[in-house]
N, CA, C and O atoms as CSV, one atom per row, in Angstrom:
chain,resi,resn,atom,element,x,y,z
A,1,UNK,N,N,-11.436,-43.736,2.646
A,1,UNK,CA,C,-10.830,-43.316,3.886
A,1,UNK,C,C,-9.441,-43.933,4.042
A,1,UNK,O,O,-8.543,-43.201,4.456
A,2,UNK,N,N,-9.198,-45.115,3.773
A,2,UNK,CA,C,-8.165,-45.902,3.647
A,2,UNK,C,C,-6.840,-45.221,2.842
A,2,UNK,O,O,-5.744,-45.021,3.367
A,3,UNK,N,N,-7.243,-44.884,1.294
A,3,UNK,CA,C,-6.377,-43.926,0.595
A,3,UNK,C,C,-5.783,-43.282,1.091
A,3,UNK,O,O,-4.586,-43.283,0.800
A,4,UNK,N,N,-6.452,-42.056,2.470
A,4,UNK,CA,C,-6.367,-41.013,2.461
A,4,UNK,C,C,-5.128,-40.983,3.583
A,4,UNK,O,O,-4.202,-40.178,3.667
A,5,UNK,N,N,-5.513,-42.434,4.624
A,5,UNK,CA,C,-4.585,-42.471,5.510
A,5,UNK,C,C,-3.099,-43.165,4.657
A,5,UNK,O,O,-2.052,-43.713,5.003
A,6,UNK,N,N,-3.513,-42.908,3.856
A,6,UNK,CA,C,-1.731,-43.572,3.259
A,6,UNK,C,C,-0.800,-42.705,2.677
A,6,UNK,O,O,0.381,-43.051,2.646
A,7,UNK,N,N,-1.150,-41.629,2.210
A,7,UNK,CA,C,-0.614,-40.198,2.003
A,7,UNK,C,C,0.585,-39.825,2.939
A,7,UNK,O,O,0.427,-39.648,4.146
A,8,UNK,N,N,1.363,-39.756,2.531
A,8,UNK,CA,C,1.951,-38.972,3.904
A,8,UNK,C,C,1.878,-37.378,3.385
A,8,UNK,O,O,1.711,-36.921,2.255
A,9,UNK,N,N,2.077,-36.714,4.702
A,9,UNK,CA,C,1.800,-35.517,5.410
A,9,UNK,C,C,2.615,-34.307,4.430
A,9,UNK,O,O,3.733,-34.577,3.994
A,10,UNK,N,N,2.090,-33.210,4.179
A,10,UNK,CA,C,3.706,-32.120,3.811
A,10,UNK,C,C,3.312,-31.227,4.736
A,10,UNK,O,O,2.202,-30.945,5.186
A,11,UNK,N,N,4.793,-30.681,5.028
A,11,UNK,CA,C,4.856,-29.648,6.365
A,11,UNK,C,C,4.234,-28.571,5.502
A,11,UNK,O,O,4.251,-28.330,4.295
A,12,UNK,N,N,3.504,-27.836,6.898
A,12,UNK,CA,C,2.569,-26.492,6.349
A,12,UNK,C,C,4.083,-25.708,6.367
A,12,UNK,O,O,4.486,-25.195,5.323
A,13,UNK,N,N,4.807,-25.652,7.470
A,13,UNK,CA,C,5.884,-24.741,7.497
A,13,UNK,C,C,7.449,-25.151,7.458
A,13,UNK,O,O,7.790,-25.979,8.303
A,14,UNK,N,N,8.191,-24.787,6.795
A,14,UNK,CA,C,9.489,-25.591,6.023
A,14,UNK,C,C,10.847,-25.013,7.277
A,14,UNK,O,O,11.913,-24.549,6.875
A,15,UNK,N,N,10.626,-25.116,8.268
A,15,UNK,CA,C,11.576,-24.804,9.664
A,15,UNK,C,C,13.402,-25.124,9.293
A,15,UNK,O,O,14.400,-24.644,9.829
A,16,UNK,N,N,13.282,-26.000,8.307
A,16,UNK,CA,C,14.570,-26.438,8.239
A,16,UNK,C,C,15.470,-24.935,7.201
A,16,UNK,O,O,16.647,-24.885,6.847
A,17,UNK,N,N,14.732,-24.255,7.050
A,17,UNK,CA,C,15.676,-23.361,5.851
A,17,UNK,C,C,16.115,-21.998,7.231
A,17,UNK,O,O,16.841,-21.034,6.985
A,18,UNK,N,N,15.539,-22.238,8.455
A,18,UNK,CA,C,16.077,-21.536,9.718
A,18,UNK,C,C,17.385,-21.869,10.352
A,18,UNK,O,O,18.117,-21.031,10.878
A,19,UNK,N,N,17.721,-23.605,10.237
A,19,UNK,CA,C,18.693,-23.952,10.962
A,19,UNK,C,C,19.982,-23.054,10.575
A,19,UNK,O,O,20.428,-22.608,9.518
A,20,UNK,N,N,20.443,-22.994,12.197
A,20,UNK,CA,C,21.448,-22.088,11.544
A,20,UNK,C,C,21.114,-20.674,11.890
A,20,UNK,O,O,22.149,-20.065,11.622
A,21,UNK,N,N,20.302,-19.881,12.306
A,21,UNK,CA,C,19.531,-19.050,11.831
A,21,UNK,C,C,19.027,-18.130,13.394
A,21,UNK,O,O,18.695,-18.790,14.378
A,22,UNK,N,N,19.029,-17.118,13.423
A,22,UNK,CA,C,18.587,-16.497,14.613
A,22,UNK,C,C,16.934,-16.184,14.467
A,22,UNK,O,O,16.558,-15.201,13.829
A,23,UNK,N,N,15.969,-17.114,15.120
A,23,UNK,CA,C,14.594,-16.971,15.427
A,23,UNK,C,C,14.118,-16.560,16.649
A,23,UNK,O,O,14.548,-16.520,17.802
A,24,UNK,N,N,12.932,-16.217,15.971
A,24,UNK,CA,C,11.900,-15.077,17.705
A,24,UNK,C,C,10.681,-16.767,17.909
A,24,UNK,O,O,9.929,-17.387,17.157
A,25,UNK,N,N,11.020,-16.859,19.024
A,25,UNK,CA,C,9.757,-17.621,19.409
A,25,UNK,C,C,8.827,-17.096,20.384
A,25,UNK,O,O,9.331,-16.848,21.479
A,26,UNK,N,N,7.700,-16.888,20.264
A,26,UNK,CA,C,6.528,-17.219,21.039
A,26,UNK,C,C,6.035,-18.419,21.469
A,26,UNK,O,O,6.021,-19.361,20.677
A,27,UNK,N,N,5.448,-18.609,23.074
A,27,UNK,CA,C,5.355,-19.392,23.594
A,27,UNK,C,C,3.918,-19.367,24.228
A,27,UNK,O,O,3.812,-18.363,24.932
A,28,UNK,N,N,2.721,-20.165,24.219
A,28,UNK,CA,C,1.632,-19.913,24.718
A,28,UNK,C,C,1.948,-18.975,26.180
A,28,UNK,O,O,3.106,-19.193,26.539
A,29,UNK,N,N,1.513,-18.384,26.742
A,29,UNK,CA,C,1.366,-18.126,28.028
A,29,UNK,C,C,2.189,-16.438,28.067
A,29,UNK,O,O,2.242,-15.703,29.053
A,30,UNK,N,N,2.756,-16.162,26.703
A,30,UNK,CA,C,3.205,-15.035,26.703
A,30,UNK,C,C,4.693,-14.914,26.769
A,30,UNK,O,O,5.238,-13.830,26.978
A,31,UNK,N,N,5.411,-16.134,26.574
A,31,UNK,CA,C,6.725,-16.001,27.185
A,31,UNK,C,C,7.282,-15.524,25.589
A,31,UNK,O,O,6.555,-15.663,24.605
A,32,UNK,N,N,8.669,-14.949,25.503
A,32,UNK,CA,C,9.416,-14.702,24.404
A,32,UNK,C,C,10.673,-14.803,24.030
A,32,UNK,O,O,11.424,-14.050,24.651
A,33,UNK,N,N,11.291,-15.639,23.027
A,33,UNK,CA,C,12.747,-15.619,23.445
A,33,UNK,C,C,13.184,-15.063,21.874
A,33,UNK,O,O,12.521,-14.449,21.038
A,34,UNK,N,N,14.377,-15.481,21.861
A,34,UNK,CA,C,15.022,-15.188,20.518
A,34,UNK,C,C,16.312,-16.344,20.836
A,34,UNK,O,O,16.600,-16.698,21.979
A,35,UNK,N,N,17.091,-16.901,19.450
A,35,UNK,CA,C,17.953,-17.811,19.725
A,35,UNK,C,C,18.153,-18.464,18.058
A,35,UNK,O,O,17.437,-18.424,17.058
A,36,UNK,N,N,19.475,-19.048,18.348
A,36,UNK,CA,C,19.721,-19.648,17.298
A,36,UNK,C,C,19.138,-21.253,16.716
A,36,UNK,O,O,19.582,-22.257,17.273
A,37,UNK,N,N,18.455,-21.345,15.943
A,37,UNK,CA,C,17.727,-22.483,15.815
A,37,UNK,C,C,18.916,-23.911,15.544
A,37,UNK,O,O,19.551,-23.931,14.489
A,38,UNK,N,N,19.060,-24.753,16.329
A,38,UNK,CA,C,19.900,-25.796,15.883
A,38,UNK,C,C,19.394,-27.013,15.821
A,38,UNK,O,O,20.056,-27.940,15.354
A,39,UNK,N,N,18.085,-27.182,16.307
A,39,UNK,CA,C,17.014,-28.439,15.165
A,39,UNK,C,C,16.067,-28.457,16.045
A,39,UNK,O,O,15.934,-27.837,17.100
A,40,UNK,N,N,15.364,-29.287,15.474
A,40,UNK,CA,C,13.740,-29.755,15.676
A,40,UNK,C,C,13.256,-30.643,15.226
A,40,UNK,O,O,13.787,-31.020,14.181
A,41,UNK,N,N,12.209,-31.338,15.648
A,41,UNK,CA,C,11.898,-32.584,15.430
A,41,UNK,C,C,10.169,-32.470,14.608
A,41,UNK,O,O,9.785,-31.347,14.282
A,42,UNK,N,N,9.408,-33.488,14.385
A,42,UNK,CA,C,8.198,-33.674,13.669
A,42,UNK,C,C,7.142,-32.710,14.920
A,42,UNK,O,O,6.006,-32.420,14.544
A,43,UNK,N,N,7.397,-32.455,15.740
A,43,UNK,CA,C,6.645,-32.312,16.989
A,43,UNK,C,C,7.006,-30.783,17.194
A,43,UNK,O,O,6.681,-30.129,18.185
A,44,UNK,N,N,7.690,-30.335,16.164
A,44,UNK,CA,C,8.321,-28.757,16.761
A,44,UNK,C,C,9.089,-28.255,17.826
A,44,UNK,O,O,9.459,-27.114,18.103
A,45,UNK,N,N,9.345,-30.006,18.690
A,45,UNK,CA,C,10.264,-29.331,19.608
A,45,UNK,C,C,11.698,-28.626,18.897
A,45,UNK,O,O,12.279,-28.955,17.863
A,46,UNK,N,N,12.036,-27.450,19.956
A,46,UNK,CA,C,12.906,-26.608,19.394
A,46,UNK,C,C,14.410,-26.658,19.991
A,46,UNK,O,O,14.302,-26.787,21.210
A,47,UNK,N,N,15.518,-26.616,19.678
A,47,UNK,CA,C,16.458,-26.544,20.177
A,47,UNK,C,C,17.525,-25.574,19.780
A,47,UNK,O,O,18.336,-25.767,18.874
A,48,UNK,N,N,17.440,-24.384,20.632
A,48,UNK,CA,C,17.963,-22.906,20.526
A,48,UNK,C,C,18.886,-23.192,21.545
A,48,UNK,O,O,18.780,-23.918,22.534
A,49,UNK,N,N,20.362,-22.080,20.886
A,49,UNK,CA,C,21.231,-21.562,21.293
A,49,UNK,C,C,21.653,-20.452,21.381
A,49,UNK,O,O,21.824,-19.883,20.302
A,50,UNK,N,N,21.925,-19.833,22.391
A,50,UNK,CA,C,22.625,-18.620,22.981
A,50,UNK,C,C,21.102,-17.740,22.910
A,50,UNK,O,O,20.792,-16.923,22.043
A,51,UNK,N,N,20.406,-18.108,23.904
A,51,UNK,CA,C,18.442,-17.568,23.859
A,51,UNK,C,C,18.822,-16.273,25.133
A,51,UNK,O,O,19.318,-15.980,26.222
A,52,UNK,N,N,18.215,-15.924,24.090
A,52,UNK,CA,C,17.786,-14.182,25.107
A,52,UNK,C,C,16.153,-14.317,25.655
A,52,UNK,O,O,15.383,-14.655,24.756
A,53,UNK,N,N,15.433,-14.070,27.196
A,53,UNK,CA,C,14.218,-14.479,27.150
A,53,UNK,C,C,14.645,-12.775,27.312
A,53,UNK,O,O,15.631,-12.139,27.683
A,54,UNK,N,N,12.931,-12.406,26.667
A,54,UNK,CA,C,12.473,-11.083,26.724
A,54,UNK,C,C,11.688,-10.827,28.131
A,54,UNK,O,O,10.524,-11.206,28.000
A,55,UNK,N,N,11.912,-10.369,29.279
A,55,UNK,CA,C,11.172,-10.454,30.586
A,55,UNK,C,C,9.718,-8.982,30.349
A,55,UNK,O,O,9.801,-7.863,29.845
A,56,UNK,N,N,8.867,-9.520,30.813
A,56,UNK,CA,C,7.559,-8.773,30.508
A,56,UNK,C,C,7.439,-7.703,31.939
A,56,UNK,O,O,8.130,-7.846,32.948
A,57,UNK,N,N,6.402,-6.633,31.739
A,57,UNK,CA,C,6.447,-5.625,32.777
A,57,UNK,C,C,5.476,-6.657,34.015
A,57,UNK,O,O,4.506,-7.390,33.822
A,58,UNK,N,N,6.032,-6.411,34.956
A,58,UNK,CA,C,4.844,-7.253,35.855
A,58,UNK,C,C,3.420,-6.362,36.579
A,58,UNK,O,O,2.579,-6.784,37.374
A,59,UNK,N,N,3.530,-5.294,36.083
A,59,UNK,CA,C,2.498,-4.324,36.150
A,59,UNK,C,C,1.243,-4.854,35.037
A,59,UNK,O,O,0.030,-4.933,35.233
A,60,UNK,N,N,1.990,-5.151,33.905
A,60,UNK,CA,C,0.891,-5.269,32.258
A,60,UNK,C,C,1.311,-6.423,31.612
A,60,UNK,O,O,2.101,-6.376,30.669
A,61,UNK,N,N,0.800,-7.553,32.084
A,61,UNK,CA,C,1.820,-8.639,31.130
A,61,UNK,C,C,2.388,-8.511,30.218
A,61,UNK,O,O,3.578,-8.730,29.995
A,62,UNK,N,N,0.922,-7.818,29.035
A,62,UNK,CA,C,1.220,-7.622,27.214
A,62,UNK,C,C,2.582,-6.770,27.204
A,62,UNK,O,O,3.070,-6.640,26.081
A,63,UNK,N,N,3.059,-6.358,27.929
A,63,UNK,CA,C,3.872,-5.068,27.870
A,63,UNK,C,C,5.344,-6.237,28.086
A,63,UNK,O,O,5.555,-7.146,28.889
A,64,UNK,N,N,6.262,-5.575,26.773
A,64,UNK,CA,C,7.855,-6.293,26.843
A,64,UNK,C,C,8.740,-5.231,27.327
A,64,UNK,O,O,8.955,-4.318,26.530
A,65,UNK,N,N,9.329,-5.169,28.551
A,65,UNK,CA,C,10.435,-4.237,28.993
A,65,UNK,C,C,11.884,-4.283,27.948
A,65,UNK,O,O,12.095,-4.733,26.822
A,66,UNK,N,N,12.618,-3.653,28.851
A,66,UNK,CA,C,14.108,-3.385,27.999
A,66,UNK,C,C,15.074,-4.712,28.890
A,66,UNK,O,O,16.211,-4.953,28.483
A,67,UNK,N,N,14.469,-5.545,30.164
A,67,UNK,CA,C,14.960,-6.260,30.164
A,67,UNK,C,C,15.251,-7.781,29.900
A,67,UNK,O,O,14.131,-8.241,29.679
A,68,UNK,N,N,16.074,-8.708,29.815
A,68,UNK,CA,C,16.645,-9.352,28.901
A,68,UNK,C,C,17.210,-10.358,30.442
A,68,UNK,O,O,17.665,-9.906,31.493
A,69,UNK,N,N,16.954,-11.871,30.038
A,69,UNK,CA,C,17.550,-12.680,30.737
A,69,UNK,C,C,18.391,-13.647,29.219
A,69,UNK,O,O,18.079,-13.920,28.060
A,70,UNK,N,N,19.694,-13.907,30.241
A,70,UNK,CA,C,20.465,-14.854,28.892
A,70,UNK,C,C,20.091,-16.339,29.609
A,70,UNK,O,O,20.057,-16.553,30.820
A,71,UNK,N,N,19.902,-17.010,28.854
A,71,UNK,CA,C,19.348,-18.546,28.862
A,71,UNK,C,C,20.170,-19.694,28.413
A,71,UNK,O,O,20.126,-20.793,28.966
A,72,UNK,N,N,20.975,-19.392,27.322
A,72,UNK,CA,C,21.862,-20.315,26.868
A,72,UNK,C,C,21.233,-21.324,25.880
A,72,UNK,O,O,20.377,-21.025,25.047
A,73,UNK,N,N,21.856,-22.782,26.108
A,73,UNK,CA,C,20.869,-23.780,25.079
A,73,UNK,C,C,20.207,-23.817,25.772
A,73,UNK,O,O,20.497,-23.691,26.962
A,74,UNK,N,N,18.345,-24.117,25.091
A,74,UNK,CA,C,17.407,-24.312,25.829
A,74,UNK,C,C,16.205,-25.728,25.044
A,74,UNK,O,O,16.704,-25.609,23.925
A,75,UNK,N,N,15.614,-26.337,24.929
A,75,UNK,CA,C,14.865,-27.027,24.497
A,75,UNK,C,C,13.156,-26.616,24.901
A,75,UNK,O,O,12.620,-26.674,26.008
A,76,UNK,N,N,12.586,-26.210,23.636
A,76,UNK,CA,C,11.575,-25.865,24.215
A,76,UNK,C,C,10.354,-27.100,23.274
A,76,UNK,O,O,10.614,-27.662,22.210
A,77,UNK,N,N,9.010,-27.237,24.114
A,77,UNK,CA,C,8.219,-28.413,24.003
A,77,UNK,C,C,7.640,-27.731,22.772
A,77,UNK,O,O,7.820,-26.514,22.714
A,78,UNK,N,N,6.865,-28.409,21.613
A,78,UNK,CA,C,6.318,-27.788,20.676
A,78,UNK,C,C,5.085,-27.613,21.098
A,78,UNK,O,O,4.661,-26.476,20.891
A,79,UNK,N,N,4.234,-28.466,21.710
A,79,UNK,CA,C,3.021,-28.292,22.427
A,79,UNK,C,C,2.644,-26.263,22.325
A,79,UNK,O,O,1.719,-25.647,21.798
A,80,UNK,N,N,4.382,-25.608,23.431
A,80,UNK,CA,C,3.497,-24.732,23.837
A,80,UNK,C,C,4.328,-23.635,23.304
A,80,UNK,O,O,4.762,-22.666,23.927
A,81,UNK,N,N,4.528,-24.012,21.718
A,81,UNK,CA,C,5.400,-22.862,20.867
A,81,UNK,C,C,4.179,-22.700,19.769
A,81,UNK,O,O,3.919,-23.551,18.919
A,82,UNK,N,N,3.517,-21.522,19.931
A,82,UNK,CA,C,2.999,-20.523,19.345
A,82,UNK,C,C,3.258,-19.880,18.193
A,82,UNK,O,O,2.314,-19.694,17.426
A,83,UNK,N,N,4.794,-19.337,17.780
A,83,UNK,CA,C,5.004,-18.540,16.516
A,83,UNK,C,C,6.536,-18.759,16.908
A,83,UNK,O,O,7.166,-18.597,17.953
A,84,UNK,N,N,6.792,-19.100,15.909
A,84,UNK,CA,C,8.463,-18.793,14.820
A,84,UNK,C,C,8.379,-17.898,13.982
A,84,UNK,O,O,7.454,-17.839,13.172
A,85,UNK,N,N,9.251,-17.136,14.043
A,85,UNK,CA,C,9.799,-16.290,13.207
A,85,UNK,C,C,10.860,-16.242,12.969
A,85,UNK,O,O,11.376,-16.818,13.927
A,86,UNK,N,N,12.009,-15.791,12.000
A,86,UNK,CA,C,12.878,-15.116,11.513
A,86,UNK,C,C,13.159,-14.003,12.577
A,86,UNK,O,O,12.296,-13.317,13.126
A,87,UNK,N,N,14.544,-13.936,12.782
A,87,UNK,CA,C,14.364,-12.315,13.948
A,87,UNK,C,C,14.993,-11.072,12.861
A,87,UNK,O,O,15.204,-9.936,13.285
A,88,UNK,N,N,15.256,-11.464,11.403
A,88,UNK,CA,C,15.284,-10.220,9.968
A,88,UNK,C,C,14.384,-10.074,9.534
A,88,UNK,O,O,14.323,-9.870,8.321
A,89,UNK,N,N,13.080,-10.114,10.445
A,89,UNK,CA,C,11.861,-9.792,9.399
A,89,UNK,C,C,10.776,-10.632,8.879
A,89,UNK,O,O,10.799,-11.706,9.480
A,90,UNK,N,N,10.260,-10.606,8.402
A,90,UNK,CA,C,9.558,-11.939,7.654
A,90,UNK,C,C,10.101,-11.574,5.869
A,90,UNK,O,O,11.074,-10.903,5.524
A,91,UNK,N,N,9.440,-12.034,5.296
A,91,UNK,CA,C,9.896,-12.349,3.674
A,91,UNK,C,C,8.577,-12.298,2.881
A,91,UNK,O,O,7.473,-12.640,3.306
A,92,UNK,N,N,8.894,-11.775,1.559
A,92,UNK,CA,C,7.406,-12.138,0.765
A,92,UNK,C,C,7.260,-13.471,0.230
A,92,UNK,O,O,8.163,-14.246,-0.085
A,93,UNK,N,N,5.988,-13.647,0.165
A,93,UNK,CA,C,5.368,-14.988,-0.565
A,93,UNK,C,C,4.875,-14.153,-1.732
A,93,UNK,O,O,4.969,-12.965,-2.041
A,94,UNK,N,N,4.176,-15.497,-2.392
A,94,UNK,CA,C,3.601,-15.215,-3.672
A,94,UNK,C,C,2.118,-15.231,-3.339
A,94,UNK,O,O,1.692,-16.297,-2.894
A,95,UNK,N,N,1.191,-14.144,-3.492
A,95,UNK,CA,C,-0.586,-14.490,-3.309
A,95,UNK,C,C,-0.786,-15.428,-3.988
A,95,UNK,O,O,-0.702,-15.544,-5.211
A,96,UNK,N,N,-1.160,-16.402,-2.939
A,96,UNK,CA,C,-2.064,-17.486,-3.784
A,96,UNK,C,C,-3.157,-17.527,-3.909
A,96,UNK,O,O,-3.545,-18.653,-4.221
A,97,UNK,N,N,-4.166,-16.557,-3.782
A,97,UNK,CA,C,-5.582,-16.389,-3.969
A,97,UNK,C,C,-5.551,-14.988,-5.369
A,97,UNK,O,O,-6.594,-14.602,-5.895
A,98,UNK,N,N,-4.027,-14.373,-5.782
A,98,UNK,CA,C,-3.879,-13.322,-6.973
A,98,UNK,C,C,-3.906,-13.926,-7.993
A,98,UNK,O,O,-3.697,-15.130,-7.842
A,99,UNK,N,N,-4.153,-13.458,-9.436
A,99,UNK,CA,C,-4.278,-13.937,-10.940
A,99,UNK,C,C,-2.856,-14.003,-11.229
A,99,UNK,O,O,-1.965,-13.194,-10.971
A,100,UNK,N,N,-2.818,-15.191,-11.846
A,100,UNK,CA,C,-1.578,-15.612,-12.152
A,100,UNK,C,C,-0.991,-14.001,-13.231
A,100,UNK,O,O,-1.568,-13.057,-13.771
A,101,UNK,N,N,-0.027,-14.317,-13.126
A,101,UNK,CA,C,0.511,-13.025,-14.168
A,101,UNK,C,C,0.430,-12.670,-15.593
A,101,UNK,O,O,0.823,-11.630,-16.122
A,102,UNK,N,N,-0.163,-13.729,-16.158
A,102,UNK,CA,C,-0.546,-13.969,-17.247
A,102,UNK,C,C,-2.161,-13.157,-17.521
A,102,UNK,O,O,-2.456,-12.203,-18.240
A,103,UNK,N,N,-2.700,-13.713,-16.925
A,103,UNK,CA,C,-3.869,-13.486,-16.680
A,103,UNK,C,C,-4.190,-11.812,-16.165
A,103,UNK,O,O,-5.250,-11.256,-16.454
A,104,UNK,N,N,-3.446,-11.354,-15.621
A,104,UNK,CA,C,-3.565,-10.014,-15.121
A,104,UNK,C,C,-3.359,-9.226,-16.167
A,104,UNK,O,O,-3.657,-8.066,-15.884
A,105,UNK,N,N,-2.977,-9.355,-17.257
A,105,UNK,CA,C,-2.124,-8.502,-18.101
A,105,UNK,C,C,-3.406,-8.441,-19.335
A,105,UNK,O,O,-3.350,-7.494,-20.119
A,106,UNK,N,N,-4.378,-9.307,-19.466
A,106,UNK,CA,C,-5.447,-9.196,-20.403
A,106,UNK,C,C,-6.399,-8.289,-20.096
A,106,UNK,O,O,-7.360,-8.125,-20.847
């Protein structure tokens, strides 16, 4: 048990190849912004610039209207950030549960 606490940690998700970078965040509770990522800490707090919040229909929460509040810099808690994204898309990975390429070809 001792070993195990001596390890240090690797990030599941590599945030730093965003800085710089225009990201979509999700926020528990439904909120949505978009913004330029300009850092973050071990904790995921986020620190976006020039943030667009996406305002929701107040009829249907799930529902995102066409309107748009500007926010500016904003700092948001990691606690209650939900999903990062890229706002070009996402990107491919490599399957890591597929046969190596070698192996496929026999």
């Amino acid at each position: 048990m001792a070993a195990a606490r001596g390890k240090s940690k690797e990030a599941v998700l590599d945030i730093q190849k965003w800085i710089e970078q225009p990201v979509r965040v999700k926020f528990t509770g439904g909120r949505e912004v978009t913004g330029t990522l300009q850092g973050f800490d071990a904790l995921v707090n986020l620190v976006l610039d020039d943030t667009v919040e996406y305002l929701r229909d107040p009829s249907d929460p799930y529902k995102l209207t066409d309107k748009t509040r500007h926010l500016g810099l904003i700092v948001c808690r990691g606690p209650s950030v939900s999903i990062i994204s890229p706002v070009d898309g996402t990107e491919e990975i490599a399957n890591p549960f597929g046969a190596p390429e070698d192996e496929a070809a026999i």
